[in-house]
C-alpha positions as CSV (number, residue, x, y, z in Angstrom):
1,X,107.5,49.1,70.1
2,X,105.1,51.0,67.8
3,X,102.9,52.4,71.1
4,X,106.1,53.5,72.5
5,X,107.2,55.3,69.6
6,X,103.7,56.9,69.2
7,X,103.7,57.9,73.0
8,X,107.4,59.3,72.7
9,X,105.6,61.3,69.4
10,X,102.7,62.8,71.7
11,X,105.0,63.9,74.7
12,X,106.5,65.9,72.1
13,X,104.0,67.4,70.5
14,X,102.5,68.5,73.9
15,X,105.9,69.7,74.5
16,X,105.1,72.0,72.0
17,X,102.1,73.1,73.1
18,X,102.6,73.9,76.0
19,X,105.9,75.7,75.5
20,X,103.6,77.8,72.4
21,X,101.7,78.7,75.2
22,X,104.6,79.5,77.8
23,X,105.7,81.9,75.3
24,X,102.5,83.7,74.5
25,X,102.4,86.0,77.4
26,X,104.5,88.6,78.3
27,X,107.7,86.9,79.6
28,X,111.8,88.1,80.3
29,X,114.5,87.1,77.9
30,X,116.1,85.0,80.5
31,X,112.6,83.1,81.2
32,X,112.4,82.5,77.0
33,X,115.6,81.5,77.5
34,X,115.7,79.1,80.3
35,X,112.6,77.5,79.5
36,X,114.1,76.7,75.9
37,X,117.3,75.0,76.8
38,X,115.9,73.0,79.6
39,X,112.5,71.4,77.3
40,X,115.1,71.1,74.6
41,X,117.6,68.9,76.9
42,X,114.4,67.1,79.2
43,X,112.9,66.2,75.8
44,X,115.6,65.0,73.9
45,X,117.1,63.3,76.4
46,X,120.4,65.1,76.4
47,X,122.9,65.2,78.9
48,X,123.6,68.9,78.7
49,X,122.5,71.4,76.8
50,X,123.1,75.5,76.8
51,X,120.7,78.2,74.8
52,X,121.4,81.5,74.5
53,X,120.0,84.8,72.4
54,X,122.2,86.8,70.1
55,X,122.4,90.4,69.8
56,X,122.6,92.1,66.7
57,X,126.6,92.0,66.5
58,X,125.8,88.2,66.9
59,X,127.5,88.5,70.4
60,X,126.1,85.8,73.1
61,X,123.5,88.3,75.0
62,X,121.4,86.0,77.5
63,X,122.6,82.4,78.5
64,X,121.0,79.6,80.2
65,X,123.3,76.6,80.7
66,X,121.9,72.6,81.7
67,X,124.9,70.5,83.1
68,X,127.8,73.0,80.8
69,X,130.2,75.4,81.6
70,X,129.2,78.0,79.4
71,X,131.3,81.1,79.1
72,X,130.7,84.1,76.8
73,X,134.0,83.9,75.0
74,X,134.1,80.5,74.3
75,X,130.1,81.1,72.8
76,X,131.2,84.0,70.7
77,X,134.0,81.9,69.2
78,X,131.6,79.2,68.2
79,X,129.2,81.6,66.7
80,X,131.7,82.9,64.9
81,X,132.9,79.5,63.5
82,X,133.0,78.4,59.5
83,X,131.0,75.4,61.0
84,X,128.0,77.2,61.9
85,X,127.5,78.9,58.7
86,X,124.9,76.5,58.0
87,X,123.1,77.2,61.3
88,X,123.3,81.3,60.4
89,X,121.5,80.4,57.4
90,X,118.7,78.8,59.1
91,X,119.9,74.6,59.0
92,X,119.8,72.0,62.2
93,X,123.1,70.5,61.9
94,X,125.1,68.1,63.7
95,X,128.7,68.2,64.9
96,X,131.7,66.5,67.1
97,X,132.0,68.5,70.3
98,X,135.8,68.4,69.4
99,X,134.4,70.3,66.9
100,X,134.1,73.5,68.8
101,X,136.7,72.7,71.3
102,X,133.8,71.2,73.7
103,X,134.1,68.2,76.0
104,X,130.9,66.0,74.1
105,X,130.5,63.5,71.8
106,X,127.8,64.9,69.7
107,X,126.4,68.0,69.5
108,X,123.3,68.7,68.0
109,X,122.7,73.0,67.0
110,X,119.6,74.7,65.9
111,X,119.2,78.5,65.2
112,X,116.6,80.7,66.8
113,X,114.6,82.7,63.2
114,X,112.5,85.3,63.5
115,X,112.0,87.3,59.8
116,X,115.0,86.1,58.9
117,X,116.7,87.6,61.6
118,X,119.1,84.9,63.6
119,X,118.4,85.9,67.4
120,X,119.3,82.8,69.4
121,X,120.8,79.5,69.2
122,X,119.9,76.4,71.3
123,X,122.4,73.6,71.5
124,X,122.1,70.0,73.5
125,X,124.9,67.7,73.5
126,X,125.2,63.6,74.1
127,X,121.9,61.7,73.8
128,X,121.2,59.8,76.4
129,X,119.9,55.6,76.1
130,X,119.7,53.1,78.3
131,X,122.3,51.0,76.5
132,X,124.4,53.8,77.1
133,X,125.0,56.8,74.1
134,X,123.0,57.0,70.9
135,X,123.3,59.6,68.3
136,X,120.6,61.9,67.7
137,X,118.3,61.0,64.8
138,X,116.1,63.3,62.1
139,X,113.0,63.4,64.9
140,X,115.5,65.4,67.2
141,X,116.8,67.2,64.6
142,X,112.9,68.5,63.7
143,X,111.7,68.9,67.2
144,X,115.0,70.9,68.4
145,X,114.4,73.2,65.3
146,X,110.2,73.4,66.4
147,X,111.4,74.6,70.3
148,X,113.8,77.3,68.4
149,X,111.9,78.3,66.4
150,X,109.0,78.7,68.6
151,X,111.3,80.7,71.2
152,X,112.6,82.7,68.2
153,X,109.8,85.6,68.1
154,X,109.5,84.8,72.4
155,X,112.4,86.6,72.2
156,X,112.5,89.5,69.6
157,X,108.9,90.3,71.9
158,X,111.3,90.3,75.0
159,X,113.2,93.0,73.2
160,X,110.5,95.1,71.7
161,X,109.0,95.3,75.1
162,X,112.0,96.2,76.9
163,X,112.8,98.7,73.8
164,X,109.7,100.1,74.4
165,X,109.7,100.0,78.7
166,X,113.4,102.2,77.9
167,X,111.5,104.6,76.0
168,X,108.3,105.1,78.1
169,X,111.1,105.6,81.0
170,X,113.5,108.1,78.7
171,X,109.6,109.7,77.7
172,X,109.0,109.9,81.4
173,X,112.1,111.6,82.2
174,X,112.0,113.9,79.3
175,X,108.3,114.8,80.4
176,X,109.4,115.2,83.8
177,X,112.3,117.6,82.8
178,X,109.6,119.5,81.0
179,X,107.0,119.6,83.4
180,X,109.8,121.4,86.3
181,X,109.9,123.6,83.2
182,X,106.6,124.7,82.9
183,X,106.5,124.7,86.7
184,X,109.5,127.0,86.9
185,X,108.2,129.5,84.3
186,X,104.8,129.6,86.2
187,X,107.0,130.6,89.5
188,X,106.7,127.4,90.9
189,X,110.0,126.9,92.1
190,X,111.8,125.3,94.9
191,X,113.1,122.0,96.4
192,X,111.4,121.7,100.0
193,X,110.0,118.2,100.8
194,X,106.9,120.2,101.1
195,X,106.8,121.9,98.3
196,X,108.1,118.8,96.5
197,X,105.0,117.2,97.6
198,X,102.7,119.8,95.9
199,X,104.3,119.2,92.5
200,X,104.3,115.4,92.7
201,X,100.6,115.7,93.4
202,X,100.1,118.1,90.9
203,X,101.6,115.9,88.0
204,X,99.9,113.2,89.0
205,X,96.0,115.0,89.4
206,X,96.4,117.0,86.7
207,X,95.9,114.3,83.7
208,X,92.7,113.6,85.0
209,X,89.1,116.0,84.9
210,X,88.8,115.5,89.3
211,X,88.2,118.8,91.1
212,X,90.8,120.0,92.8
213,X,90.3,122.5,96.2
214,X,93.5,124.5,96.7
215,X,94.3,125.5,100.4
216,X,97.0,127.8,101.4
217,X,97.0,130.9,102.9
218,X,97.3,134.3,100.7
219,X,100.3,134.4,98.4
220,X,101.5,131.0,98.8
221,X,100.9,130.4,94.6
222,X,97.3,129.0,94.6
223,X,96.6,130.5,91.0
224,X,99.9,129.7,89.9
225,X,99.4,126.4,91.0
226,X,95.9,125.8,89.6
227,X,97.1,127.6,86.4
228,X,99.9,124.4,86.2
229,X,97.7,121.8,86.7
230,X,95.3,123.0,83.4
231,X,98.5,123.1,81.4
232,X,99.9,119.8,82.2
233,X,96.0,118.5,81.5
234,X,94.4,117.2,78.5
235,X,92.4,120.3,78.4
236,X,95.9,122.8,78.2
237,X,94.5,124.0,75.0
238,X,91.4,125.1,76.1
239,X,90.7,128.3,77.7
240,X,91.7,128.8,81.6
241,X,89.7,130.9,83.2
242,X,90.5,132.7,86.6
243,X,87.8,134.6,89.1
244,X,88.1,136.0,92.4
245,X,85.0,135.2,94.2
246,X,85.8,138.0,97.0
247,X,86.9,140.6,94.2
248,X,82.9,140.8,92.3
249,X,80.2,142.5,94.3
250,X,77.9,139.4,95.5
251,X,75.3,141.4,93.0
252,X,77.7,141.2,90.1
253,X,78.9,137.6,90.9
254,X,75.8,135.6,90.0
255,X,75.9,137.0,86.5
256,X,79.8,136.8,86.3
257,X,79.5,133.3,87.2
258,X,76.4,132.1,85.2
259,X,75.5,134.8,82.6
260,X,73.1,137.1,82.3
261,X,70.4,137.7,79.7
262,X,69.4,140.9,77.6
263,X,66.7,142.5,79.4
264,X,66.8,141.7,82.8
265,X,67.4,145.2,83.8
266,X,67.3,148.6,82.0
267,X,70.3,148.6,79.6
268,X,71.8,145.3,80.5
269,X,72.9,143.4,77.7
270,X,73.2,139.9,77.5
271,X,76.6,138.3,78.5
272,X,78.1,134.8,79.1
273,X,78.8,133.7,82.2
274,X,82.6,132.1,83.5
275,X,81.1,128.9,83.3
276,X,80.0,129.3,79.4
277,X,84.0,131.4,78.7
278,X,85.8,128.0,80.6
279,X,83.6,124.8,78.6
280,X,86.1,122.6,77.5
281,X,88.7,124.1,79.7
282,X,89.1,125.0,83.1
283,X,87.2,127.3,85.9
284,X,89.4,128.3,88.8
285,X,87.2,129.8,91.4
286,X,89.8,131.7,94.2
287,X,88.7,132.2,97.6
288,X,85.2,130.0,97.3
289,X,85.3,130.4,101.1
290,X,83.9,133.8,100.7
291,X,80.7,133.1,98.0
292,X,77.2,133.7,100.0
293,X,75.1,130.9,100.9
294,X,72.6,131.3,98.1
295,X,75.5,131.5,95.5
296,X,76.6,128.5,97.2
297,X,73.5,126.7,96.3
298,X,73.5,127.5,92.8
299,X,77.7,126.3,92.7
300,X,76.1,123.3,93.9
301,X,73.7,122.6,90.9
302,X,75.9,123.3,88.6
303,X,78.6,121.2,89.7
304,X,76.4,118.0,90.5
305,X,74.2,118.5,87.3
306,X,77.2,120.1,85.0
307,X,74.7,122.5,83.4
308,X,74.3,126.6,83.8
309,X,71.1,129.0,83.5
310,X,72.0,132.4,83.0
311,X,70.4,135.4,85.8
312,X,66.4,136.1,83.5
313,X,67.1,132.7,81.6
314,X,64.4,129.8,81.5
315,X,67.4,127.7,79.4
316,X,69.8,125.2,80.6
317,X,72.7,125.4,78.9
318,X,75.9,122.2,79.1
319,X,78.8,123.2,80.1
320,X,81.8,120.7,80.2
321,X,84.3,122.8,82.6
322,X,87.2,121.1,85.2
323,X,86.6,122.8,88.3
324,X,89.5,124.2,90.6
325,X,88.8,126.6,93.9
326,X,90.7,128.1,96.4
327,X,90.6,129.2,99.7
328,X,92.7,130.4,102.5
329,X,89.6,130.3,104.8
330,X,88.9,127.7,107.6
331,X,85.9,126.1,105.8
332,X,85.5,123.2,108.3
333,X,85.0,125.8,111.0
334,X,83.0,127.3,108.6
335,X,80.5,124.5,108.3
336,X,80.4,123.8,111.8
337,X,79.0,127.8,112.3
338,X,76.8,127.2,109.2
339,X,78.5,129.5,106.8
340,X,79.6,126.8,104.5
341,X,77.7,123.7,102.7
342,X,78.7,120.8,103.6
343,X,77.3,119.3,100.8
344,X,79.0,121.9,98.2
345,X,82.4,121.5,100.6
346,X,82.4,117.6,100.0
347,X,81.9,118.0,96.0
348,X,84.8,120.6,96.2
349,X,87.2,118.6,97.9
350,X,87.6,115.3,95.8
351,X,91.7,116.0,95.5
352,X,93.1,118.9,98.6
353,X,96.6,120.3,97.4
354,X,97.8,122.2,100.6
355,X,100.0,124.7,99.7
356,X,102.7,125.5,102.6
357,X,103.8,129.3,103.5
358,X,107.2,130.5,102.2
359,X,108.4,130.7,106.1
360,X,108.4,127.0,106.3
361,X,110.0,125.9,102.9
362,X,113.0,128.6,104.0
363,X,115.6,126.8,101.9
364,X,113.6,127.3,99.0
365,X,113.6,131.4,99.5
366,X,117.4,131.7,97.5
367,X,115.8,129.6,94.4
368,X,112.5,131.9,94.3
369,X,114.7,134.4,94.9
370,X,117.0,134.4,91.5
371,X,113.9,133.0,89.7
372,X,112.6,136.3,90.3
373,X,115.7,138.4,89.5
374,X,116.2,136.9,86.3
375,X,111.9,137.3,85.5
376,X,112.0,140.8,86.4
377,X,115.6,141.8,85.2
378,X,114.5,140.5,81.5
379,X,110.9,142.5,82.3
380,X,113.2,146.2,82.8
381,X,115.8,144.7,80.4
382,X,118.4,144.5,83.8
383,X,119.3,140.7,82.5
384,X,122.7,141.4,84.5
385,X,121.4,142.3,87.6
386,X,123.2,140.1,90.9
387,X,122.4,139.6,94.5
388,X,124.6,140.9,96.9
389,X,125.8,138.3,99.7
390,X,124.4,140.5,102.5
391,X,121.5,141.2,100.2
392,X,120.6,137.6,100.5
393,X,120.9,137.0,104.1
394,X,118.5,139.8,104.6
395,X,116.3,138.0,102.6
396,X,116.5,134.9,104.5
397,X,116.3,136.9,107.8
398,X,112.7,138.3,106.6
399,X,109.5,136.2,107.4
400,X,107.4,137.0,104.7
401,X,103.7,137.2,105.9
402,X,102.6,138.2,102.3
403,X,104.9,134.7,101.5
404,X,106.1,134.0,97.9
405,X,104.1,137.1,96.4
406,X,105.8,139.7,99.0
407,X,108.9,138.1,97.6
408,X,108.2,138.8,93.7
409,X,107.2,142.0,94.6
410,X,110.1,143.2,97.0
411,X,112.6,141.7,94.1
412,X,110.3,143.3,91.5
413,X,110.5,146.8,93.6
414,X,114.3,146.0,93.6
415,X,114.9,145.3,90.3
416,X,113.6,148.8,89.4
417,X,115.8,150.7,92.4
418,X,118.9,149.5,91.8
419,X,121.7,151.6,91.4
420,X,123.9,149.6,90.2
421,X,124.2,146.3,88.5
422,X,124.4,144.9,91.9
423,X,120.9,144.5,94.3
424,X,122.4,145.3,98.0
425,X,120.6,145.5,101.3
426,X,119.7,149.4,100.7
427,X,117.7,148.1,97.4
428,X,116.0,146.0,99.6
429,X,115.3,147.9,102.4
430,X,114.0,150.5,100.0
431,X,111.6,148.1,99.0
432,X,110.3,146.4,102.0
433,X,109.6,149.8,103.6
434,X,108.7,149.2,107.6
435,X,109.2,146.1,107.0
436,X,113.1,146.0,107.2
437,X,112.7,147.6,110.9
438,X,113.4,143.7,112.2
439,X,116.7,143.4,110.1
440,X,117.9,146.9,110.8
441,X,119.3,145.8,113.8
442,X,122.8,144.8,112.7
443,X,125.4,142.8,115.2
444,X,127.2,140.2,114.3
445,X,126.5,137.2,112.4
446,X,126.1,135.1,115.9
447,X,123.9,137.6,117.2
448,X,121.6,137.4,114.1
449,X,121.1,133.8,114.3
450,X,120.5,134.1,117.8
451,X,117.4,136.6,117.0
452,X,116.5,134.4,114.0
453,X,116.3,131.2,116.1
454,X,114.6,133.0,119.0
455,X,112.1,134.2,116.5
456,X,111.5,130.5,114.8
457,X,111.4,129.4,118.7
458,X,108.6,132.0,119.4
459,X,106.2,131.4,116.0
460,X,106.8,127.5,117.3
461,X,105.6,128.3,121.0
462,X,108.7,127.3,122.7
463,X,108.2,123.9,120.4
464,X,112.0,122.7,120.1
465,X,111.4,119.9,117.3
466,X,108.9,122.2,115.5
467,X,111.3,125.0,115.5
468,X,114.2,123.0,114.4
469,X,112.6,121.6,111.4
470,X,111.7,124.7,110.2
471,X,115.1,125.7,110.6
472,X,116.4,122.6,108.6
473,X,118.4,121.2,111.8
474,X,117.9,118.4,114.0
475,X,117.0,118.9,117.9
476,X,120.2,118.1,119.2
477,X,122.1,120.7,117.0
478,X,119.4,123.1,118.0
479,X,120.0,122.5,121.7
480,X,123.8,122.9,121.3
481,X,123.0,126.3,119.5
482,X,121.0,127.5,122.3
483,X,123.5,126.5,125.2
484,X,126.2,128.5,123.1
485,X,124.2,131.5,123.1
486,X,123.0,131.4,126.6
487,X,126.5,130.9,127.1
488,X,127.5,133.6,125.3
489,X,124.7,136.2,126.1
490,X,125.7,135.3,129.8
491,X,129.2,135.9,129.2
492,X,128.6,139.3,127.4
493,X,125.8,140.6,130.1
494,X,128.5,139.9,133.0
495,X,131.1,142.1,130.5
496,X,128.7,144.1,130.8
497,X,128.3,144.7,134.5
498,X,132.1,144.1,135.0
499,X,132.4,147.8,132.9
500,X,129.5,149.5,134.2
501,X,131.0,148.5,138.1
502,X,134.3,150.0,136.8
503,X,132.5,152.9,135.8
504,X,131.0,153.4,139.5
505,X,134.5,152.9,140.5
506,X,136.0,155.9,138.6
507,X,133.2,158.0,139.5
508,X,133.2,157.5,143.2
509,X,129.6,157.0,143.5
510,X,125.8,155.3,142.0
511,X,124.3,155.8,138.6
C-alpha cells in the first residue's frame, strides 16, 4: 500500500514538471488554460472539472470546461460569492456543489496568484474511487494549489505578450500613418497598385544599409523617392547627399565624387569629395547610366572596398555611405554593347525599385494633382486656390511625357496665372503652352473619350487588354465602348453624307 502511495506521489510530482515546463514557452491563454483544467481533473481523478482566468474586473475571461456545462454568468456569480472570499485571498477550500448552485457533491477550488494579483481559478468536482466517491483529502488540496499556482504567471505572460503584440500592431499602424506622411510631403502621392508597390518596397528596404538602383524614366520621382528611403532609415539624421552624374563635366566629376587635393593644378584648393560630405549618411548618384567607363572603375573600388582616394591623393580615406543610383537608361543593353560594367551593374542592383510613368498610374493624376495645388498655393500664399471641373478633365486628358514633374510644374505655372481664386482650363492651357494643342479640340464628352481611348489603344499598339488596364476597365467594357463609337461615328459620318447629298440636291449639280 506504501509503493502505491509513493508511486501516486511521483506521478504527481512529474505532473508538475512537466506542466512547469509546458508553461515555460511562449503559449495562448486558452492553451494555459486548457492544459490546467484537464492535469488538474486527469490527476486528481475528478469527474469534471472547469478552469478559467479572470480579468481585472474579476469577470470569467477564458474558459476551459472537462465533463461541465460552464457558462459565463453562472462563473461570474460564483466568483462573486461570500464563499469564495477565502479563495480571493489566496486559500484552497472545499465546498458542496449545492453550494454554488452546481450539480456535484464536492467541489474542490483553488485560486490562480501571480504578485498578489488573483488571475484565474481552477475548480474539479467529485473524486472519483473505485468503491465509488471519496472526498478529496489535504494531498489534492496541495497539488491543485501547485497546478494554479504554476499556471498563474503562465497566464499574466499570455497577457503581457498579447499587451505587447496590440502595441507593436497600434506602433505599426501609427508608423505607417506616418510614413504616407512623410511620403506625401516628399510628393509621393497616389494609390495605383503600381505605385503602391514602390512604397511597400520602399518601407520595407529602407531600414536596412542594401543599395538600392532606381529605374524609371525622367520625372517619374527617382530623387524624391531615394530622398524617402534615407528618411525612413536609420541613417535619417545623417546628411543626404544628391549628384547628377550627367550634370558635372566628366573632368569635374572625378573630383566631385572623390575629392581633390591642394595642388594638383594651379590654384586648386583642396576639397572633399560626395563620398567624404555623405559618410554616415547617404550618396544618391542620379543617372549612373551616364558615368564614363573609367569613372566606372573607380565607382567600383569604392563600393566593393568602402574606401575613397581623393584626385593627387596617395591616402585612403573610410567612408561608411548607403549607396542609392538612378538611371532612366537601358543599362542591360548597355552591357551587352560594352558601355556598362557588368561587374559595377551587379553591385548596383542588390534591391531595383521601378518607378512607373504618371501615364500608367492615371487615377493617381487628381491626388498629385491637389497635392500640388495646395504645395504651391501655400508657396505664393494662394492657400484657397480650387480646380475647376473642366480644369481637371484637361488634366486627365494630357499624357504627360515629362510625367509627375510636368505635372508640378504646369500646376506650379498655374498657381502663379490664376486670375481668380479658381484654376480653369485657360490657366492651364497658359501653362502647358503647345502642349494643350491635343485638348484644344473640344466636342463633346463622348467624343473626347473616344480620342482618349483611341490614343491609349495606339501607345498600346492595337493591344486591347494592355490598353484597358491602363485605362482602369476590363476588356469586355472596353469592347462595348468601342462598338458604341463605331456605332456612333458610323451613324454620324452617314448624317453626314445624308446633308452633304441634300446639299447637291439644292444646288442642282457636283461639289
Amino acid at each position: 500500500m506504501t509503493v502505491g502511495r509513493d508511486g501516486w506521489r511521483q506521478a504527481r510530482l512529474e505532473t508538475v514538471l512537466d506542466l512547469s515546463l509546458a508553461l515555460a514557452g511562449p503559449r495562448r491563454e486558452t492553451e494555459v488554460i486548457e492544459e490546467l483544467v484537464h492535469r488538474a481533473v486527469g490527476l486528481l481523478d475528478a469527474r469534471s472539472g472547469v478552469a478559467f482566468s479572470l480579468l481585472p474586473d474579476l469577470s470569467p475571461g477564458v474558459i476551459a470546461a472537462v465533463g461541465w456545462e460552464a457558462d459565463r454568468g453562472s462563473l461570474a456569480g460564483a466568483v462573486a460569492s461570500p464563499l469564495l472570499a477565502g479563495v480571493r485571498d489566496g486559500a484552497v477550500i472545499r465546498l458542496a456543489g449545492d453550494d454554488l448552485g452546481q450539480p456535484f457533491a464536492q467541489l474542490l477550488i483553488a485560486p490562480c496568484l501571480w504578485r498578489e494579483q488573483l488571475n484565474g481559478l481552477v475548480v474539479v468536482a467529485d473524486k472519483e474511487a473505485r468503491g465509488g466517491s471519496a472526498e478529496f483529502d489535504d494531498d489534492d488540496r496541495t497539488f491543485l494549489r501547485s497546478l494554479a499556482l504554476l499556471a498563474a504567471p503562465a497566464i499574466a505572460s499570455c497577457r503581457e505578450l498579447d499587451e505587447a503584440q496590440r502595441q507593436r500592431q497600434v506602433l505599426e499602424d501609427e508608423n505607417r500613418v506616418l510614413r504616407a506622411g512623410v511620403a506625401e510631403q516628399a510628393g509621393l502621392v497616389g494609390q495605383s497598385p503600381s505605385f503602391r508597390r514602390v512604397l511597400e518596397l520602399v518601407q520595407r528596404v529602407a531600414p536596412t544599409d542594401v543599395t538600392v538602383l532606381l529605374r524609371g524614366e525622367s520625372g517619374t520621382g527617382k530623387e524624391r523617392v531615394a530622398r524617402l528611403i534615407h528618411s525612413l532609415s536609420p541613417r535619417a539624421n545623417a546628411p543626404f547627399v544628391p549628384i547628377n552624374c550627367a550634370a558635372v563635366p566628366e573632368t569635374l566629376l572625378e573630383a566631385e565624387l572623390f575629392g581633390i587635393e591642394r595642388g594638383v593644378a594651379t590654384g586648386v584648393a583642396a576639397r572633399i569629395g560626395k563620398f567624404e560630405l555623405a559618410s554616415g549618411g547617404t550618396l544618391f548618384l542620379d543617372e549612373v547610366g551616364d558615368l564614363s567607363g573609367v569613372l566606372q572603375s573607380k565607382l567600383l573600388r569604392v563600393v566593393q572596398e568602402r574606401e575613397v582616394e581623393r584626385v593627387g591623393g596617395r591616402q585612403r580615406l573610410h567612408v561608411d555611405v548607403r549607396l542609392i543610383t538612378a538611371t532612366h537608361r537601358d543599362l542591360e543593353a548597355m552591357m551587352a554593347t560594352g558601355e556598362f560594367r557588368q561587374d559595377l551593374y551587379y553591385r548596383l542592383r542588390v534591391v531595383e525599385l521601378e518607378l512607373p510613368p504618371l501615364r500608367e498610374r492615371r487615377e493617381d493624376v487628381a491626388l498629385l494633382a491637389h497635392h500640388f495645388l495646395r504645395v504651391h498655393g501655400r508657396r505664393f500664399k494662394r492657400d484657397g486656390l480650387s480646380l475647376s471641373r473642366a480644369a481637371l478633365e484637361l488634366l486627365l486628358r494630357h499624357d504627360y511625357p515629362g510625367n509627375v514633374r510636368e505635372l508640378e510644374n504646369l500646376l506650379e505655372a498655374a498657381v502663379a496665372l490664376a486670375a481668380t481664386d479658381q484654376i480653369d482650363t485657360g490657366d492651364l492651357r497658359l501653362a502647358m503652352g503647345g502642349s494643350a494643342r491635343e485638348d484644344d479640340e473640344g466636342g463633346t464628352l463622348d467624343e473626347v473619350v473616344r480620342r482618349h481611348v483611341v490614343r491609349t489603344l495606339e501607345r498600346c499598339r492595337g493591344n486591347r487588354t494592355a490598353a484597358a488596364r491602363e485605362l482602369g476597365i476590363d476588356r469586355s467594357t472596353l469592347y462595348r465602348m468601342l462598338v458604341k463609337q463605331d456605332a456612333t461615328h458610323d451613324a454620324n459620318s452617314s448624317n453626314a453624307e445624308k446633308a452633304r447629298q441634300n446639299r447637291l440636291r439644292d444646288r442642282g449639280g457636283a461639289e
